[in-house]
C-alpha positions as CSV (number, residue, x, y, z in Angstrom):
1,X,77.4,12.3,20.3
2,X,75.9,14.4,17.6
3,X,77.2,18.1,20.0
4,X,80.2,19.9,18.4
5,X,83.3,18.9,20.7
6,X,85.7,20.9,20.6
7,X,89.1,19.9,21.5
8,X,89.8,20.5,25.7
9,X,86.1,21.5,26.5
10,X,84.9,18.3,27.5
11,X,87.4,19.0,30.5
12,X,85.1,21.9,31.6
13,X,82.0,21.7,33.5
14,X,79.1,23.9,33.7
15,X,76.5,24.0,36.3
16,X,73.1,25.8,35.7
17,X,70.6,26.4,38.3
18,X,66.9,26.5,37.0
19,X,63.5,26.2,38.5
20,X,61.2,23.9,37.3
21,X,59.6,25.9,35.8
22,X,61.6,27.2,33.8
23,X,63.7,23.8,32.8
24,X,60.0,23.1,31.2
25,X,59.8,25.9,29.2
26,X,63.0,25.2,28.0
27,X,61.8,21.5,27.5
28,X,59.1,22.5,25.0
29,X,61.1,25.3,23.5
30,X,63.5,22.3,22.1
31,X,60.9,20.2,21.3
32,X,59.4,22.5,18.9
33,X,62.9,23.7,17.8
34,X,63.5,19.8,17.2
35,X,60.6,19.5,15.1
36,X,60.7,22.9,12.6
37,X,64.3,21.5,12.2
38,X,63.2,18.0,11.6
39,X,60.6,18.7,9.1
40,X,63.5,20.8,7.4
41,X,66.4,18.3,7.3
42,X,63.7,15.7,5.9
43,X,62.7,17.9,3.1
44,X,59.4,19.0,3.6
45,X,59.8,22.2,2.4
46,X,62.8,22.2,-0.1
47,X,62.7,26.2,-0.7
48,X,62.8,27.0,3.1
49,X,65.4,24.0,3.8
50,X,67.9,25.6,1.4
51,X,67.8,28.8,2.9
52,X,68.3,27.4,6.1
53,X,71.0,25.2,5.0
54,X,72.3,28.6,3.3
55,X,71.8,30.6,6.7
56,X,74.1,27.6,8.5
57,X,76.7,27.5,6.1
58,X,77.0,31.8,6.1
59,X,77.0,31.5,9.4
60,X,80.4,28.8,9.1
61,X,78.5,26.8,11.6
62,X,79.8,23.2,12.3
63,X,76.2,21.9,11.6
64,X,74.2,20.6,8.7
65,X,70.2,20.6,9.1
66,X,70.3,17.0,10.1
67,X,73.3,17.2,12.1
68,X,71.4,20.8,14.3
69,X,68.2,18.2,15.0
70,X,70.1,15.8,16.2
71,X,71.8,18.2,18.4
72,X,69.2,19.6,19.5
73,X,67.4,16.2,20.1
74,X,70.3,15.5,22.2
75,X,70.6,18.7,24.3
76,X,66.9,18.4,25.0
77,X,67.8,14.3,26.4
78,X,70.1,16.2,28.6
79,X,68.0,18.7,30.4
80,X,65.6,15.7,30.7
81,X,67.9,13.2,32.5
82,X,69.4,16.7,34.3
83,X,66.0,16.9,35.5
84,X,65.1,14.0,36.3
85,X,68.1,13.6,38.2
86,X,67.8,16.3,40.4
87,X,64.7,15.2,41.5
88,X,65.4,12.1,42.0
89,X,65.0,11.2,46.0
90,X,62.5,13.6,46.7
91,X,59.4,12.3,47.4
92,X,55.8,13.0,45.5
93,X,54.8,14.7,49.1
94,X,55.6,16.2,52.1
95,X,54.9,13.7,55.3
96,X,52.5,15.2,56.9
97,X,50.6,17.6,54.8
C-alpha cells in the first residue's frame, strides 16, 4: 500500500455517499492529478520537479513525488472498485421500460 498509515486509523471506517456523477468527476480529476505527478517524479521537467519536491518537503509531507503518484494511483483504484461495487447487482435496465 503506497497510502500513509498511520498507526490506529486503519481501525476507522469512513463512508462517503456520492452520485455518479460526481464519483466521475472525481475519477478524471485523479487521473490527471496522476499524470502531472507522474511526468514529475519521472523527470520530465527537472526545474518544476524540484520545486515540487521542495513544496512537499516544506510542507513535512510523508510523500516523495513518486511515492504522491502512487498514492494517488491507488486512491483513484479505490473509488473505482468502490464504484463498481456499488453497482454491482443492478441491472443495465429497468424491466419493463
Amino acid at each position: 500500500m503506497t497510502l500513509v498509515n498511520r498507526p490506529g486509523h486503519w481501525q476507522q471506517m469512513a463512508l462517503a455517499s456520492l452520485d455518479a456523477g460526481l464519483a466521475l468527476d472525481i475519477t478524471l480529476m485523479l487521473d490527471d492529478v496522476h499524470a502531472v505527478l507522474d511526468g514529475l517524479a519521472t523527470g520530465a521537467a527537472p526545474a518544476a520537479a524540484r520545486q515540487a519536491a521542495a513544496v512537499l518537503d516544506d510542507a513535512d509531507s510523508p510523500y516523495t513525488l513518486d511515492g504522491l503518484a502512487a498514492a494517488v494511483r491507488e486512491t483513484r483504484s479505490m473509488l473505482a472498485r468502490a464504484a463498481g461495487n456499488a453497482l454491482a447487482g443492478v441491472p443495465d435496465h429497468i424491466p419493463g421500460t
